[in-house]
ChimeraX commands (.cxc) that place a marker at each C-alpha (Angstrom):
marker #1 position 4.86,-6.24,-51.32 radius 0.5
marker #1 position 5.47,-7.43,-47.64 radius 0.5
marker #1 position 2.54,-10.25,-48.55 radius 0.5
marker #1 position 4.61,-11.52,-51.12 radius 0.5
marker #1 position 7.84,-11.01,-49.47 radius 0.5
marker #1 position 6.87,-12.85,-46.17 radius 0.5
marker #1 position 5.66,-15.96,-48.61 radius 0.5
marker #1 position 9.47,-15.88,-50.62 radius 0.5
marker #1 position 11.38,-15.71,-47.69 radius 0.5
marker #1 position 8.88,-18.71,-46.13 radius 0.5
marker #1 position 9.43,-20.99,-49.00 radius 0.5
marker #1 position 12.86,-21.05,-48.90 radius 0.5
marker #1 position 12.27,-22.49,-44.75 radius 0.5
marker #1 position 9.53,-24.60,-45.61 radius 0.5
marker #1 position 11.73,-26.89,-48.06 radius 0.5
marker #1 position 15.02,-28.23,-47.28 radius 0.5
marker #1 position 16.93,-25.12,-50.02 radius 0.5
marker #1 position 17.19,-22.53,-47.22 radius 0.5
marker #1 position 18.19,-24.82,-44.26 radius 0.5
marker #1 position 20.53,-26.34,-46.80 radius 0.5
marker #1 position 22.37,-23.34,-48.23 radius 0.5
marker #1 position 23.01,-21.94,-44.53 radius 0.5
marker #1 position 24.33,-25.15,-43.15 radius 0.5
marker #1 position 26.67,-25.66,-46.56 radius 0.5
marker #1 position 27.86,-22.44,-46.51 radius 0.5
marker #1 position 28.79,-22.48,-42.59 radius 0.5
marker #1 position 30.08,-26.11,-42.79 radius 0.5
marker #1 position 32.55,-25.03,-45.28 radius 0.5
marker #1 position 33.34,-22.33,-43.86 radius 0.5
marker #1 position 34.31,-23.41,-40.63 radius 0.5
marker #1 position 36.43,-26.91,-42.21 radius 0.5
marker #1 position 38.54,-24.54,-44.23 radius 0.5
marker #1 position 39.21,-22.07,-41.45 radius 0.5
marker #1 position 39.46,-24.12,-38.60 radius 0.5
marker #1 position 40.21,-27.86,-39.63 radius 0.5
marker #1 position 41.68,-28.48,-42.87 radius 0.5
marker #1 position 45.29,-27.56,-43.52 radius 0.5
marker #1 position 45.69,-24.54,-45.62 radius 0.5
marker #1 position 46.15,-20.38,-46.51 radius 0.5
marker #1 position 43.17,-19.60,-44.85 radius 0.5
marker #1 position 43.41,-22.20,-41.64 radius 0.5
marker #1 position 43.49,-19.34,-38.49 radius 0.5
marker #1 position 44.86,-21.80,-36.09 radius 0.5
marker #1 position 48.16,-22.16,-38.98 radius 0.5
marker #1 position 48.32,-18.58,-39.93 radius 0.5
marker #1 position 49.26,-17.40,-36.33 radius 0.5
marker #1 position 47.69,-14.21,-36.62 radius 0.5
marker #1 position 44.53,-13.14,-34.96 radius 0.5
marker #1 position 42.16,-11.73,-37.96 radius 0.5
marker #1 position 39.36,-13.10,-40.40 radius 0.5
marker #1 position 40.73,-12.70,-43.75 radius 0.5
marker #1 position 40.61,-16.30,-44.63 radius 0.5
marker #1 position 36.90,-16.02,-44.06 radius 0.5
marker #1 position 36.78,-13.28,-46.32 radius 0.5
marker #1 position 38.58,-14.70,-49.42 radius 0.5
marker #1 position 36.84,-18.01,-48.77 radius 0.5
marker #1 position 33.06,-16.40,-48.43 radius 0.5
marker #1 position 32.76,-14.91,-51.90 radius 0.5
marker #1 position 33.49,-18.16,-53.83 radius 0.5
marker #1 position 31.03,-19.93,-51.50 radius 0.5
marker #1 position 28.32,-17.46,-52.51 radius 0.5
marker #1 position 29.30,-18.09,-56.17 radius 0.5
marker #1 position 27.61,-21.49,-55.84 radius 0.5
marker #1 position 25.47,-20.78,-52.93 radius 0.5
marker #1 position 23.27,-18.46,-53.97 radius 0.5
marker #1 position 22.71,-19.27,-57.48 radius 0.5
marker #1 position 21.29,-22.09,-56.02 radius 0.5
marker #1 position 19.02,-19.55,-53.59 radius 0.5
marker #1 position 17.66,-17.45,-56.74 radius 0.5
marker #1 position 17.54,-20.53,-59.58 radius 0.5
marker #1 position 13.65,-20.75,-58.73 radius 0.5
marker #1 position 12.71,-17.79,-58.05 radius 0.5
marker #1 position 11.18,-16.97,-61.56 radius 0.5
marker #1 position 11.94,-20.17,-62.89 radius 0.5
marker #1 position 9.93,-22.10,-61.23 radius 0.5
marker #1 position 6.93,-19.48,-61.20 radius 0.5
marker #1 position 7.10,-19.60,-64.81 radius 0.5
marker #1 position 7.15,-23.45,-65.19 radius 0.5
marker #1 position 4.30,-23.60,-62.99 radius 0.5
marker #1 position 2.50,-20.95,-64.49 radius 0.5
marker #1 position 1.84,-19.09,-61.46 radius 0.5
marker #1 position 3.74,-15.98,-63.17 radius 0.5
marker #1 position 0.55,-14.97,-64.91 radius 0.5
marker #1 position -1.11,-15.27,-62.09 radius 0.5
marker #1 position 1.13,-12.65,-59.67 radius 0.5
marker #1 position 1.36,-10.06,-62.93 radius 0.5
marker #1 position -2.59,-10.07,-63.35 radius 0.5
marker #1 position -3.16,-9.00,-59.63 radius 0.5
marker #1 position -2.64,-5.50,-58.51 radius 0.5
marker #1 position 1.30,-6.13,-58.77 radius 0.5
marker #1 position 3.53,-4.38,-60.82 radius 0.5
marker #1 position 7.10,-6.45,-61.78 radius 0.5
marker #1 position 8.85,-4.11,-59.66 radius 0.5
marker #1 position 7.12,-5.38,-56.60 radius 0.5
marker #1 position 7.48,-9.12,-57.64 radius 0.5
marker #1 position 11.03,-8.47,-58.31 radius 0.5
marker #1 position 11.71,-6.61,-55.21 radius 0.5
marker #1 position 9.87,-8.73,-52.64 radius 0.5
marker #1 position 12.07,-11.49,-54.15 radius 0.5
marker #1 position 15.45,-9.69,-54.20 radius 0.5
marker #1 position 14.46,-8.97,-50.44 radius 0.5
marker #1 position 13.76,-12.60,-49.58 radius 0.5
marker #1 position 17.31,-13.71,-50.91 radius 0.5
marker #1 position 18.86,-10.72,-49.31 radius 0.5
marker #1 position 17.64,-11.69,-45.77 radius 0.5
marker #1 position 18.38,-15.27,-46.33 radius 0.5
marker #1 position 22.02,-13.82,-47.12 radius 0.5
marker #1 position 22.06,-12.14,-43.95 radius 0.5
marker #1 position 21.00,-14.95,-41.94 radius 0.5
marker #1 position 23.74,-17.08,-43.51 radius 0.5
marker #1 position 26.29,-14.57,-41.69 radius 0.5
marker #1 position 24.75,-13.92,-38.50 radius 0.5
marker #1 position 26.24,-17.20,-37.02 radius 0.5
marker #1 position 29.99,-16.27,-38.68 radius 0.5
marker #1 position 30.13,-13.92,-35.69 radius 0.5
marker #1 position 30.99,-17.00,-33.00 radius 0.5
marker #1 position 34.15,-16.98,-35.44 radius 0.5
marker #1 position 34.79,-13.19,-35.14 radius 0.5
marker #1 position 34.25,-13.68,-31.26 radius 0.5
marker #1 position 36.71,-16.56,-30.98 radius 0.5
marker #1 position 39.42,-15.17,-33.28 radius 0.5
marker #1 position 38.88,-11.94,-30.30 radius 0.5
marker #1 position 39.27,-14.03,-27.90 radius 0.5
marker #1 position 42.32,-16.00,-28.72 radius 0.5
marker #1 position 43.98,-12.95,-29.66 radius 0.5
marker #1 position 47.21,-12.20,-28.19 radius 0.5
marker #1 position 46.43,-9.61,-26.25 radius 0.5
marker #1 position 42.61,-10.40,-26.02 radius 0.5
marker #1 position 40.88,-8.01,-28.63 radius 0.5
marker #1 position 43.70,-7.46,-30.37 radius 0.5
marker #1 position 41.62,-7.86,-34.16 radius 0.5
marker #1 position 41.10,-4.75,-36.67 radius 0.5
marker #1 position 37.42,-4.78,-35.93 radius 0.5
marker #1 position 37.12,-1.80,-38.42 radius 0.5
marker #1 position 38.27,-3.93,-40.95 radius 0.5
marker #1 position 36.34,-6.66,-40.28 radius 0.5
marker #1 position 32.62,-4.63,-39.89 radius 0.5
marker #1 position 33.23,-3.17,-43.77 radius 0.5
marker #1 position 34.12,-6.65,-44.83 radius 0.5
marker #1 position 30.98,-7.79,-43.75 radius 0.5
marker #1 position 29.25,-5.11,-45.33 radius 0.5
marker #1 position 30.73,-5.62,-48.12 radius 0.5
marker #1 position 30.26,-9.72,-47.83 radius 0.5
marker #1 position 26.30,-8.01,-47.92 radius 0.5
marker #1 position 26.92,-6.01,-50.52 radius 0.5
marker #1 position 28.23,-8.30,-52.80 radius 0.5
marker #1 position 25.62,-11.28,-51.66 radius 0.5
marker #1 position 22.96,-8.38,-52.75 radius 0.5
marker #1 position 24.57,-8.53,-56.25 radius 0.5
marker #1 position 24.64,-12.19,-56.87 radius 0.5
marker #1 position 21.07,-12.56,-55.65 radius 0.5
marker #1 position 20.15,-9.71,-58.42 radius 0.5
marker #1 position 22.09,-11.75,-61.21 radius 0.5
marker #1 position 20.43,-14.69,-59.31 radius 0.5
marker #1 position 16.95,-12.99,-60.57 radius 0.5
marker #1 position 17.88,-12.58,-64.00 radius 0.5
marker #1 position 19.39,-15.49,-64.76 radius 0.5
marker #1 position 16.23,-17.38,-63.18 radius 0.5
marker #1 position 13.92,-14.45,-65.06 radius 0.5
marker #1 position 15.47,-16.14,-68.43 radius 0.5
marker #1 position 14.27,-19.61,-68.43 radius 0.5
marker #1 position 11.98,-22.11,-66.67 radius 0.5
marker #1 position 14.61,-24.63,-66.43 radius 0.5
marker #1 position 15.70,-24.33,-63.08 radius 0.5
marker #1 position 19.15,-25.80,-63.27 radius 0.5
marker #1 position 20.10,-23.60,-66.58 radius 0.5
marker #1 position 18.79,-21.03,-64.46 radius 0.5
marker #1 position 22.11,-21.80,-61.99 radius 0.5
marker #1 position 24.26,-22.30,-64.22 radius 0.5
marker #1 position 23.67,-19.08,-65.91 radius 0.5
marker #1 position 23.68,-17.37,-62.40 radius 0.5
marker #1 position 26.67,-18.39,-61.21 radius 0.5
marker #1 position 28.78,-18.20,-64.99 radius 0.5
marker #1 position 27.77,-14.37,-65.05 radius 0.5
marker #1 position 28.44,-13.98,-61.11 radius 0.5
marker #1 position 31.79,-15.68,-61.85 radius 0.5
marker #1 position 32.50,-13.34,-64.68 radius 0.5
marker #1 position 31.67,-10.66,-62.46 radius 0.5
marker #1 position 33.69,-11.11,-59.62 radius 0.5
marker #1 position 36.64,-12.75,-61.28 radius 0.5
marker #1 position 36.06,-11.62,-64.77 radius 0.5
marker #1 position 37.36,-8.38,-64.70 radius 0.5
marker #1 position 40.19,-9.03,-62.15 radius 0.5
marker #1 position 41.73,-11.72,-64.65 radius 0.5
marker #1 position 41.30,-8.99,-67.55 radius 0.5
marker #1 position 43.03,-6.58,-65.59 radius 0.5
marker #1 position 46.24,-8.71,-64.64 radius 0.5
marker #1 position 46.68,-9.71,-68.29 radius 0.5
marker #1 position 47.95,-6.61,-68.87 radius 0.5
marker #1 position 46.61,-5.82,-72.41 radius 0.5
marker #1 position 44.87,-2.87,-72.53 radius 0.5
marker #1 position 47.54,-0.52,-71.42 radius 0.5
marker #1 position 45.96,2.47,-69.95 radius 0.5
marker #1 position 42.36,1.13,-69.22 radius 0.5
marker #1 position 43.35,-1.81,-66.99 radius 0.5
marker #1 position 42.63,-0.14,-63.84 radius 0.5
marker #1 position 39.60,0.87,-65.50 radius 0.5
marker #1 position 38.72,-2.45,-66.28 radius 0.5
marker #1 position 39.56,-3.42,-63.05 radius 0.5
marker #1 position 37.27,-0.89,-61.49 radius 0.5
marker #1 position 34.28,-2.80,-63.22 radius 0.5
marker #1 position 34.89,-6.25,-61.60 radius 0.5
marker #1 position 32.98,-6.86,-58.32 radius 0.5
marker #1 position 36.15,-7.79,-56.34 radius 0.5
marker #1 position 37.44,-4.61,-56.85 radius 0.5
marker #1 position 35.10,-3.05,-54.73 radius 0.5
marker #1 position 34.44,-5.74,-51.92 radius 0.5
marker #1 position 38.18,-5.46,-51.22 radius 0.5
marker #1 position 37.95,-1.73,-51.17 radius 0.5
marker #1 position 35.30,-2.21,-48.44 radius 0.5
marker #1 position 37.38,-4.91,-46.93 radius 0.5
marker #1 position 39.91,-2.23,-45.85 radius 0.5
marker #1 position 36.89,-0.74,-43.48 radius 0.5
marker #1 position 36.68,2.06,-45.20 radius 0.5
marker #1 position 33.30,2.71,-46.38 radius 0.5
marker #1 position 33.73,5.17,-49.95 radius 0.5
marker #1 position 30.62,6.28,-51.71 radius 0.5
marker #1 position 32.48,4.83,-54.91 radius 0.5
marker #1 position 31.44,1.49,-53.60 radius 0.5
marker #1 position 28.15,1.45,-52.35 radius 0.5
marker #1 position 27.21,3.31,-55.89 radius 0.5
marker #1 position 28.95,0.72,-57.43 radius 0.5
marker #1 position 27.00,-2.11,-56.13 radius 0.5
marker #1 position 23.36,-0.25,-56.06 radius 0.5
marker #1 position 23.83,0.60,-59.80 radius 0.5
marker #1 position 24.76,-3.06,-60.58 radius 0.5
marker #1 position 21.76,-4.59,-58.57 radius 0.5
marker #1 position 19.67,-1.94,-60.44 radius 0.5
marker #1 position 20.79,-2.64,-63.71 radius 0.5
marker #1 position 20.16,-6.67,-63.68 radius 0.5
marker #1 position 16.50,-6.13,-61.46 radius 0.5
marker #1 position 16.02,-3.84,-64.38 radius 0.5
marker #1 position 16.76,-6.59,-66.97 radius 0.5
marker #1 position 15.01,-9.34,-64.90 radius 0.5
marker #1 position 11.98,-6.38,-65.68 radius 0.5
marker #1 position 12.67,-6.15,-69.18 radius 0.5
marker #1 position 12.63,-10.00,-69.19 radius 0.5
marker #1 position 8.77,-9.84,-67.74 radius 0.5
marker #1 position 7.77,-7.33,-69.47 radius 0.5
marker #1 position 9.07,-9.10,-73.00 radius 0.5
marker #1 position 6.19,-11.68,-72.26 radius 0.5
marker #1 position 3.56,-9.08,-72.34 radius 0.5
marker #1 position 4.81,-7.80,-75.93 radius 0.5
marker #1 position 4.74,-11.67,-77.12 radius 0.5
marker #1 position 1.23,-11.90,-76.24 radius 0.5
marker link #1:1,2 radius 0.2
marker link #1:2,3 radius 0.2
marker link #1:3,4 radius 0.2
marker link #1:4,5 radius 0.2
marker link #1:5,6 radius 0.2
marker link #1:6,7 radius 0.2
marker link #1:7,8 radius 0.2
marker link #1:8,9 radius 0.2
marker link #1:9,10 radius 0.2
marker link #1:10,11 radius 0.2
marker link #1:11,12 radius 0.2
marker link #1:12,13 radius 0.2
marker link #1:13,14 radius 0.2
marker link #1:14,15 radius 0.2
marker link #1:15,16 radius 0.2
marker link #1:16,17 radius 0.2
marker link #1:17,18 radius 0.2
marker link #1:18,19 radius 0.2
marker link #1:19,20 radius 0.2
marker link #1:20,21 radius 0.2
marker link #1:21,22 radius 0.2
marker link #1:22,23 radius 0.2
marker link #1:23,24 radius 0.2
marker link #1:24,25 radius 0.2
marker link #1:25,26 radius 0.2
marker link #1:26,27 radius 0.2
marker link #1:27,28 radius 0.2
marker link #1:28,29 radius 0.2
marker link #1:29,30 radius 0.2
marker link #1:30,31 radius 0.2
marker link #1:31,32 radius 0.2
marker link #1:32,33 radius 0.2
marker link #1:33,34 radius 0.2
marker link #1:34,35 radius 0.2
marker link #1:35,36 radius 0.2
marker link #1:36,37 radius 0.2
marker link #1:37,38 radius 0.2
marker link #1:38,39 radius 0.2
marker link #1:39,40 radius 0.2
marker link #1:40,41 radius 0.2
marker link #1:41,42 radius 0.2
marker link #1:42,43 radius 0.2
marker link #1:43,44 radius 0.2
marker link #1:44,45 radius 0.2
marker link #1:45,46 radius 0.2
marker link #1:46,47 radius 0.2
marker link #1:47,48 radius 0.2
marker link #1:48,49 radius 0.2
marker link #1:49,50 radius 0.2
marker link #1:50,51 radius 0.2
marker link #1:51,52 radius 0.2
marker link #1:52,53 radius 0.2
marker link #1:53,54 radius 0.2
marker link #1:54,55 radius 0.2
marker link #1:55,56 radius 0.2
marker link #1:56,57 radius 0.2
marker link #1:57,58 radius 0.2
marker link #1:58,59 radius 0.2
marker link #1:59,60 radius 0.2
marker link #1:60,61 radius 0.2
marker link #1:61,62 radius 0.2
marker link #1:62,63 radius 0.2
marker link #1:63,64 radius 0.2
marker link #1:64,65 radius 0.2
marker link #1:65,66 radius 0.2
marker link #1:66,67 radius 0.2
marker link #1:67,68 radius 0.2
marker link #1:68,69 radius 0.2
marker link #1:69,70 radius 0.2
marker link #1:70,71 radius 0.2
marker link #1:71,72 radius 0.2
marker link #1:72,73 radius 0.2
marker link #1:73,74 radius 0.2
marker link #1:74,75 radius 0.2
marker link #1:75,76 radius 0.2
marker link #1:76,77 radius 0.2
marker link #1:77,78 radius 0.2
marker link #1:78,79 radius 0.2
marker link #1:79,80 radius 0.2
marker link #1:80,81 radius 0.2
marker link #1:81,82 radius 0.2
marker link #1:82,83 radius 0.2
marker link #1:83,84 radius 0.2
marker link #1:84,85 radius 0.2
marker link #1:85,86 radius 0.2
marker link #1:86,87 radius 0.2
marker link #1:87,88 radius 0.2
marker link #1:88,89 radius 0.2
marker link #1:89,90 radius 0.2
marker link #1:90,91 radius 0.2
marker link #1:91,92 radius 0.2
marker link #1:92,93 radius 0.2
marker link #1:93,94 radius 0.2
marker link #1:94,95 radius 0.2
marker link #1:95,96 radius 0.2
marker link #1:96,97 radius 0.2
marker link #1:97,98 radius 0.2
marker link #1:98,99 radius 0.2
marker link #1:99,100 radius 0.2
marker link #1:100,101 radius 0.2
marker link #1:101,102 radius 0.2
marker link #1:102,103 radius 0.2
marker link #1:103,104 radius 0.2
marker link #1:104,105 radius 0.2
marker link #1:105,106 radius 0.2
marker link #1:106,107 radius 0.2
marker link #1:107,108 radius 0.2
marker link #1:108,109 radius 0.2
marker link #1:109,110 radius 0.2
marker link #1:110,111 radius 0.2
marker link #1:111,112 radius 0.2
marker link #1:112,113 radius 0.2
marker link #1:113,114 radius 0.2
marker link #1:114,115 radius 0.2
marker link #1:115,116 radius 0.2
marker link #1:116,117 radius 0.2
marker link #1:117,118 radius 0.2
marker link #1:118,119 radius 0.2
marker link #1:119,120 radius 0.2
marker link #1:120,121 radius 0.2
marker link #1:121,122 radius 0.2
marker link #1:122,123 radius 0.2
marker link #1:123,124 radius 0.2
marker link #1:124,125 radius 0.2
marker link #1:125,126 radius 0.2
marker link #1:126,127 radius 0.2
marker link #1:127,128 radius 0.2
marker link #1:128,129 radius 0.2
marker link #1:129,130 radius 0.2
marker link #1:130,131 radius 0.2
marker link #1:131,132 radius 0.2
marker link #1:132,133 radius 0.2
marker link #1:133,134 radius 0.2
marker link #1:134,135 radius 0.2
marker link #1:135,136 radius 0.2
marker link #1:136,137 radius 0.2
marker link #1:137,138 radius 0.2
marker link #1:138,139 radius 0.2
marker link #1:139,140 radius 0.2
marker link #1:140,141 radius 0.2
marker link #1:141,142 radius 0.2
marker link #1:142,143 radius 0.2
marker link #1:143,144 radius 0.2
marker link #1:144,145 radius 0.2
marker link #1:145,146 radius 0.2
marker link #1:146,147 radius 0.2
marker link #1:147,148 radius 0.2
marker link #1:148,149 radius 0.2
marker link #1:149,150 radius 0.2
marker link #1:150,151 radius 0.2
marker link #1:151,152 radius 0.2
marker link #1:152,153 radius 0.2
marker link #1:153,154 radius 0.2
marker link #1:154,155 radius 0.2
marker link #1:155,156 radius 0.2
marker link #1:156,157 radius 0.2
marker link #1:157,158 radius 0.2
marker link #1:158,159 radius 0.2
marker link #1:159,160 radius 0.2
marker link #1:160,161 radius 0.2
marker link #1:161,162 radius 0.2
marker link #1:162,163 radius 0.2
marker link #1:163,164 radius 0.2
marker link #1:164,165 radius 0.2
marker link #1:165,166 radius 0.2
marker link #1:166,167 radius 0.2
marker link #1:167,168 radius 0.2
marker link #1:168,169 radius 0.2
marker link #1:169,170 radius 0.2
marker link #1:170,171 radius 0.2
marker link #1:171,172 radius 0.2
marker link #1:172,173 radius 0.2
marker link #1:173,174 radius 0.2
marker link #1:174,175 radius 0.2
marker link #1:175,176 radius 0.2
marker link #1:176,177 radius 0.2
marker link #1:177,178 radius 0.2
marker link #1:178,179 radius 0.2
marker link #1:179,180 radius 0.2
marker link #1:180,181 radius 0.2
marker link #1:181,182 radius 0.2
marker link #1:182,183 radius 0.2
marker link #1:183,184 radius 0.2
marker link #1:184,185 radius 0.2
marker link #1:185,186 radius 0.2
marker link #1:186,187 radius 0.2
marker link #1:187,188 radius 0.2
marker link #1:188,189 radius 0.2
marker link #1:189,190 radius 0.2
marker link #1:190,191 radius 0.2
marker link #1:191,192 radius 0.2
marker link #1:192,193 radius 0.2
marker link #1:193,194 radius 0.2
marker link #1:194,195 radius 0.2
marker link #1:195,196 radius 0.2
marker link #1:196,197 radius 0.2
marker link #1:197,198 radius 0.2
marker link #1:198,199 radius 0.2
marker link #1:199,200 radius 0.2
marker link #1:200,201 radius 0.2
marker link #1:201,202 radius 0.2
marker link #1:202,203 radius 0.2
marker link #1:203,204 radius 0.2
marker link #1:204,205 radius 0.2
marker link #1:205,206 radius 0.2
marker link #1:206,207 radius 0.2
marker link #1:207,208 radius 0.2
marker link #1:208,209 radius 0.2
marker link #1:209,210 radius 0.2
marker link #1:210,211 radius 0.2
marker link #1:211,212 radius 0.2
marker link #1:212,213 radius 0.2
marker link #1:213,214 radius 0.2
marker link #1:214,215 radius 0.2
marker link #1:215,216 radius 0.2
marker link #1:216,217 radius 0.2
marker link #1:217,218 radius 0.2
marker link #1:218,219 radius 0.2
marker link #1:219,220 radius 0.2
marker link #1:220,221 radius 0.2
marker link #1:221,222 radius 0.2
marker link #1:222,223 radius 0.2
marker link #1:223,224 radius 0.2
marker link #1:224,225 radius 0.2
marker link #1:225,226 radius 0.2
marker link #1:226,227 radius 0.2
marker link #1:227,228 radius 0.2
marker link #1:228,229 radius 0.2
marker link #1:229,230 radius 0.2
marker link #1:230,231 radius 0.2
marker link #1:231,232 radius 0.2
marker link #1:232,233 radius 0.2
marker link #1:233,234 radius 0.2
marker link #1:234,235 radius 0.2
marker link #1:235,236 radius 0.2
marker link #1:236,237 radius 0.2
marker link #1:237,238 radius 0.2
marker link #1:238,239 radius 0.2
marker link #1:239,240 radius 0.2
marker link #1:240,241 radius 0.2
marker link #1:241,242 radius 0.2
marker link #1:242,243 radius 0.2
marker link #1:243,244 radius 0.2
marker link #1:244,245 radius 0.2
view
């Protein structure tokens, strides 16, 4: 599985799509929290923390890494290269994983550099240091945590077709759903008793739980059972070719 791992996570490098998402993703970033006027512009807001960062990150990654995971299977199958992983010694879980591992990293990578913007909100605070850095380190982990989910619908969506770009579409419609979904079903308001319920379901719900640096077991369950249920589907998805043959 490392093999195969090693050659995702060098694919994205050796084309222009991991370089690219990075460099997006931090060029944003930084314009909306340090340039252009608005809500989440630290030099406006006066106050010394990151939360503009992490209301702005999640709606990157709703674009961003759709665009990581759209040929992932996609493009295996239009190639026909598929066949050619599942006939060696490789079971779907270790295609599956080695590739949900590959966009995880490439996730990770894509944060390491937000942490000149955590040292120069410290440093401009008012006294020096004056941040919630407990805050801050479950917000990242839950930036991770949620990345990790996208990058599993990523896999499914992109375990659906060849088409690469229906592939992204479908990725980030069902990451959408999932993040903001739930949250918009919740403040209508219609379902009386099983709103918070509802709520409970969305993705956001639990990223800004972990936002509040407070690491509950509710959470990380949350987000392992959702990455196992679509890496299970993106199986179910493989193993539906073998049955059609």
């Amino acid at each position: 599985m490392f093999s195969l791992y090693k050659k995702e996570l060098a694919s994205f490098f050796t084309s222009i799509i991991g370089y690219l998402t990075i460099i997006v993703f931090l060029i944003l970033s930084g314009l909306m929290l340090w340039v252009l006027r608005s809500d989440f512009n630290i030099l406006d807001y006066g106050y010394a923390n990151l939360d503009g960062f992490f209301l702005i990150a999640p709606f990157l990654y709703l674009f961003l890494i759709p665009a990581i995971t759209m040929r992932m299977i996609a493009e295996e199958k239009k190639n026909g290269t598929l066949e050619f992983l599942l006939t060696k010694p490789l079971s779907e879980w270790t295609v599956l994983w080695s590739k949900f591992l590959a966009g995880i990293t490439l996730v990770f990578i894509s944060l390491i550099p937000t942490l000149v913007t955590y040292i120069s909100v410290y440093t401009l605070g008012d006294p020096v240091g004056n941040l919630d850095s407990g805050s801050i380190a479950g917000s990242y982990i839950g930036l991770l945590l949620l990345g990790a989910a996208f990058v599993s619908i990523g896999i499914f969506a992109s375990s659906l077709t060849s088409n690469q770009i229906v592939a992204f579409i479908l990725a980030a419609l069902i990451c959408a759903f999932a993040y903001l979904g739930f949250e918009s079903i919740y403040n209508m308001g219609i379902l009386g008793n099983a709103d918070l319920f509802v709520k409970s379901l969305g993705v956001r719900h639990h990223y800004e739980s972990l936002s509040r640096g407070v690491i509950d077991t509710r959470d990380l369950l949350y987000y392992l059972s959702l990455i196992t249920l679509f890496l299970m589907g993106s199986r179910l998805v493989l193993q539906s070719r073998k049955w059609q043959k």
